[in-house]
C-alpha positions as CSV (number, residue, x, y, z in Angstrom):
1,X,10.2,-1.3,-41.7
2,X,7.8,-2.6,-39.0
3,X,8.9,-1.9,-35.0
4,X,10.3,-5.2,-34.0
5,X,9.5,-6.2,-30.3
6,X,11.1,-7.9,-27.3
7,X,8.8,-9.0,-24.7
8,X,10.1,-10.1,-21.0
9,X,7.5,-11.7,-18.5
10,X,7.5,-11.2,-14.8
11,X,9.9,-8.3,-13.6
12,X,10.3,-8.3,-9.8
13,X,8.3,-5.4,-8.8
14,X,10.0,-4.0,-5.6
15,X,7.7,-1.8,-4.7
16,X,4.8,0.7,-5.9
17,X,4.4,3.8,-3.4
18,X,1.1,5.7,-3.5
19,X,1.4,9.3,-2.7
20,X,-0.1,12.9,-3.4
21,X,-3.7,11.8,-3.9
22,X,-6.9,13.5,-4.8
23,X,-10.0,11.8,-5.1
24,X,-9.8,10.6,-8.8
25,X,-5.9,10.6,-9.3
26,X,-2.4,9.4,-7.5
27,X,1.2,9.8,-8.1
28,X,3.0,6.7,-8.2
29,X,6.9,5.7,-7.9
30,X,7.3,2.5,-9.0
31,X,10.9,0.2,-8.5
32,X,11.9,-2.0,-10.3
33,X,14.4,-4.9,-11.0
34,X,15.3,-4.9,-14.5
35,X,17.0,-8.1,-15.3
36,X,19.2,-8.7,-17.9
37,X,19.4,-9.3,-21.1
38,X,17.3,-6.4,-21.9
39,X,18.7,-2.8,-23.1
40,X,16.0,0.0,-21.3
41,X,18.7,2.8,-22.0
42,X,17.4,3.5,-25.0
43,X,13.5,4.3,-24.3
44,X,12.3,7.6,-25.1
45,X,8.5,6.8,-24.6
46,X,7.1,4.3,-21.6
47,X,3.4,3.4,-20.7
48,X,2.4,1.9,-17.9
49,X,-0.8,0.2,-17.3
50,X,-1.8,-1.0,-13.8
51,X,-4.8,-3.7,-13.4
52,X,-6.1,-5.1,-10.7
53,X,-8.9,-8.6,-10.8
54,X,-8.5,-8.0,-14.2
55,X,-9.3,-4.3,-14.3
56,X,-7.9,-1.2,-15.4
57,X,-7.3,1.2,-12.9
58,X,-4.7,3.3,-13.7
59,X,-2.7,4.4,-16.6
60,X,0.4,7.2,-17.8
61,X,2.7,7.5,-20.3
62,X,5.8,9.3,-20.0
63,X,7.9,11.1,-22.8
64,X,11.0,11.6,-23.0
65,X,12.1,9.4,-19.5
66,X,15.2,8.3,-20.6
67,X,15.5,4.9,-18.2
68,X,19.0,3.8,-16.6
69,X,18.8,1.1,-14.2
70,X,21.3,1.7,-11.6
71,X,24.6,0.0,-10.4
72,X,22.2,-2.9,-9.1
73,X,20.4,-3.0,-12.6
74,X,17.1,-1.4,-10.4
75,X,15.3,1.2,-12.2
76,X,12.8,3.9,-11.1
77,X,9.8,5.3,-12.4
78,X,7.6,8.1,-11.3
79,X,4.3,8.1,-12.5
80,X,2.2,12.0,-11.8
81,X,-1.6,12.2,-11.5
82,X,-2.6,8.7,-12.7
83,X,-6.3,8.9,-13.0
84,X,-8.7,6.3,-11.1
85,X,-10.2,4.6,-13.8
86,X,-12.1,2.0,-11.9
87,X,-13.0,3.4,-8.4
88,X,-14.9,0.0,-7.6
89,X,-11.6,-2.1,-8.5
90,X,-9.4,0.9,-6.8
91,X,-11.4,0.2,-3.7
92,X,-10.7,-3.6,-3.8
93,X,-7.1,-3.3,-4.2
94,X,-7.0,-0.9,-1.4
95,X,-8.7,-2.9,0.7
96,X,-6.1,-5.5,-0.1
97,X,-3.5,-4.0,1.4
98,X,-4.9,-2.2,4.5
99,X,-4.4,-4.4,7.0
100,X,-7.7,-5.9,8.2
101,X,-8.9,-9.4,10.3
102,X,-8.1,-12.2,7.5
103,X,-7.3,-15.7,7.8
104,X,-3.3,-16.2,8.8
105,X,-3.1,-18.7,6.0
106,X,-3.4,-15.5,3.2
107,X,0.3,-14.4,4.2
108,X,1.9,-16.3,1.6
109,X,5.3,-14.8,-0.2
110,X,3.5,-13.3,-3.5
111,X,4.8,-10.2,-5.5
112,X,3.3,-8.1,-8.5
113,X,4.2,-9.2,-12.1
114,X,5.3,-7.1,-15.0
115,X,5.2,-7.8,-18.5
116,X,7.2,-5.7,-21.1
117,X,6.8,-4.8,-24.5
118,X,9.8,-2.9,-26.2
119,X,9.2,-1.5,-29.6
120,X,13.0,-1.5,-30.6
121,X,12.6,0.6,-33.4
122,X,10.1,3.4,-32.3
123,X,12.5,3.2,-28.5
124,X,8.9,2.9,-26.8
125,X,8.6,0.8,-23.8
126,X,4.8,-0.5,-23.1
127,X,4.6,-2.0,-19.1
128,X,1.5,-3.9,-17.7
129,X,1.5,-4.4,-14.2
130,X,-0.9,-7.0,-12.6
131,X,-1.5,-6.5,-8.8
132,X,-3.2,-9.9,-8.6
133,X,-0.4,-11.9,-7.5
134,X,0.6,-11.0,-4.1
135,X,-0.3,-11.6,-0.1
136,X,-2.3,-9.9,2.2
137,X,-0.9,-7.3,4.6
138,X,-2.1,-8.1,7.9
139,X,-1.6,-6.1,11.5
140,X,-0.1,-8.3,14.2
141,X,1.1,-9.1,17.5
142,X,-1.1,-5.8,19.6
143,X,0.2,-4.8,23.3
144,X,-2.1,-2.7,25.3
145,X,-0.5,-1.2,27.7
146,X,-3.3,1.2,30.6
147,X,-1.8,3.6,32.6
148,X,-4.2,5.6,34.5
149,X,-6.4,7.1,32.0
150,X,-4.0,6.5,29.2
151,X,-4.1,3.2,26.9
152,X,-0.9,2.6,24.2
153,X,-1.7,0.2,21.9
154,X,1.7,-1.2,19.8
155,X,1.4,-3.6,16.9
156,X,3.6,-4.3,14.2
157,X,2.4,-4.3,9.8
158,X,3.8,-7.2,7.9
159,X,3.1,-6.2,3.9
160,X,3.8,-9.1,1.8
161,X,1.8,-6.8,-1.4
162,X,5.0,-4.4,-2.1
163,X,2.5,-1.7,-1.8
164,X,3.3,1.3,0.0
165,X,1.0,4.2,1.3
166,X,2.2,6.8,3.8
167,X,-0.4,8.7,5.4
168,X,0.7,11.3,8.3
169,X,-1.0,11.9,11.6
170,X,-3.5,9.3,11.7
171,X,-6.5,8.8,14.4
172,X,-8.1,5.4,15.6
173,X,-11.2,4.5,17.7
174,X,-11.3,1.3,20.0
175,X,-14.5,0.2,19.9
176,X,-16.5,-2.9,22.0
177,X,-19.8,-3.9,20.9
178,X,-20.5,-0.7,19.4
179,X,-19.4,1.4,22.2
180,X,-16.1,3.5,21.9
181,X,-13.9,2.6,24.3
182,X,-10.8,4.9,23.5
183,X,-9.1,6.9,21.2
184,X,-5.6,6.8,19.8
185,X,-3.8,8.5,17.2
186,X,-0.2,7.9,15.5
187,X,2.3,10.3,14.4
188,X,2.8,8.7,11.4
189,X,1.4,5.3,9.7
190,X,3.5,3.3,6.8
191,X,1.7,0.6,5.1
192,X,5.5,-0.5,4.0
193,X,7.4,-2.9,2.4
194,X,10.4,-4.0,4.1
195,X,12.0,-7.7,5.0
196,X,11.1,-6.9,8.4
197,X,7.6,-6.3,10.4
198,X,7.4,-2.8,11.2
199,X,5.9,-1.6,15.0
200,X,3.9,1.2,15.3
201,X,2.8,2.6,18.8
202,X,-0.9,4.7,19.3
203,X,-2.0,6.8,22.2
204,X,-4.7,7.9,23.6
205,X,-7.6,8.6,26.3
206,X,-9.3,5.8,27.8
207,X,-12.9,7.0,28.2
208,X,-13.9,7.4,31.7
209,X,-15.3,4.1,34.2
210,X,-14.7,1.9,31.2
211,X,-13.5,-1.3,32.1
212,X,-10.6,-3.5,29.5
213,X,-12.1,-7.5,28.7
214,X,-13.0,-9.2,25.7
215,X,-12.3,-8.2,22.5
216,X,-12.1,-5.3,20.7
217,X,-11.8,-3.6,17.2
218,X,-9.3,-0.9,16.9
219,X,-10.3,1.0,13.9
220,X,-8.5,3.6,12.0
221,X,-11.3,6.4,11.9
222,X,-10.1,9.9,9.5
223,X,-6.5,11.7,9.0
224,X,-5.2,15.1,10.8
225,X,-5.5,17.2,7.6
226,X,-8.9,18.2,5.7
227,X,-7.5,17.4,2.2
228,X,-10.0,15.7,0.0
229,X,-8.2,12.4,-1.1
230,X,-8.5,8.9,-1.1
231,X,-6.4,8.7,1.8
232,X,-9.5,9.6,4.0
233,X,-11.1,6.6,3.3
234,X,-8.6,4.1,2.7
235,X,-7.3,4.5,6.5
236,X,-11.2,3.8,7.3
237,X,-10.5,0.6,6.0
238,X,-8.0,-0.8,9.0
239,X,-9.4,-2.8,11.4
240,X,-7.4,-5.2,14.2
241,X,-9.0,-7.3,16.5
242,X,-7.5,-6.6,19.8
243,X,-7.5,-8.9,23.1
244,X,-7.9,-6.6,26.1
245,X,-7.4,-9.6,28.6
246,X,-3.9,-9.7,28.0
247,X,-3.8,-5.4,29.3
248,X,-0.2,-4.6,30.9
């Protein structure tokens, strides 16, 4: 007898969170609202496929995950070592969601789309997830704040992508026309996603006889550990424009 099929369009992603990366692979939890009207208790076998401008760039199967969706029908996957198929497209999506200077008018109230394929019969579950569809995360809303030869810089992350990456101590250059004017560091940085904006505060040394106008770039420049991941370079990719006429 031939596998029959139920397909479903469009789960609500909640959120995908990047974590424990190397160069070439990532872990990956992925949450998920499951909707009704469709019985995941049963899988023994799931794939998941993640694509990205119509790319491939990840992909993992899991045996023997039996799924339950919670009391609010939400179910949880986690994905280990998912190799980078497509570094270029990887790149892209990153890029995506680090926040960088963009037009406002990108912040629109998008989400990543799932399609499912359940092979009834073989209890094998087949998920493509498009990462297409959603907004731009954006860094907003800086105060500078100079105190003798200290400078705070607080902003606040809204992530409309439902892509998370943590990274852990994180360091950041001001910079003016090519010139570094300070630099900053975080004790931790969340590329969330939350319902609310989420602030983060930097510190650092102002260089010395450098004087705050005009505008500057802060930009996020390596991470506190050596590891050799991804991570390195995709916090090399945030950028704010910041207006140092407005200095508390």
């Amino acid at each position: 007898m031939d596998n029959t099929s139920t397909v479903m369009e469009h789960m609500e992603i909640q959120s995908l969170f990047f974590h424990h990366p190397t160069m070439r692979e990532t872990d990956l939890e992925i949450s998920i609202e499951a909707g009704s009207g469709i019985d995941l208790g049963w899988i023994s076998s799931t794939k998941v496929s993640l694509l990205y401008d119509g790319t491939l760039i990840g992909e993992a199967s899991l045996k023997d995950n039996y799924i339950i969706p919670n009391e609010y029908n939400m179910i949880n996957l986690v994905l280990q070592k998912i190799e980078i198929r497509n570094m270029i497209a990887f790149k892209a999506l990153i890029r995506h969601v680090i926040p960088q200077p963009r037009d406002r008018c990108q912040l629109e109230d998008k989400a990543p789309s799932a399609a499912l394929e359940i092979l009834e019969n073989g209890h094998t579950l087949s998920m493509v997830i498009n990462l297409d569809n959603m907004g731009v995360a954006k860094a907003l809303d800086p105060i500078v704040r100079h105190i003798g030869d200290k400078i705070e810089i607080t902003f606040v992350v809204r992530n409309p992508t439902n892509v998370i990456i943590f990274f852990d101590k994180t360091h950041f250059k001001l910079q003016k026309d090519g010139r570094t004017l300070a630099t900053l560091e975080g004790t931790f940085f969340l590329i969330g996603s939350t319902d609310d904006d989420q602030q983060y505060v930097l510190t650092g040394n102002l260089n010395p006889y450098i004087r705050l106008f005009g505008t500057a770039v802060l930009k996020g420049v390596c991470l506190d550990e050596d590891a050799d991941t991804w991570f390195i370079h995709a916090i090399r990719q945030f950028e704010m424009e910041i207006n140092l006429d407005n200095v508390i």
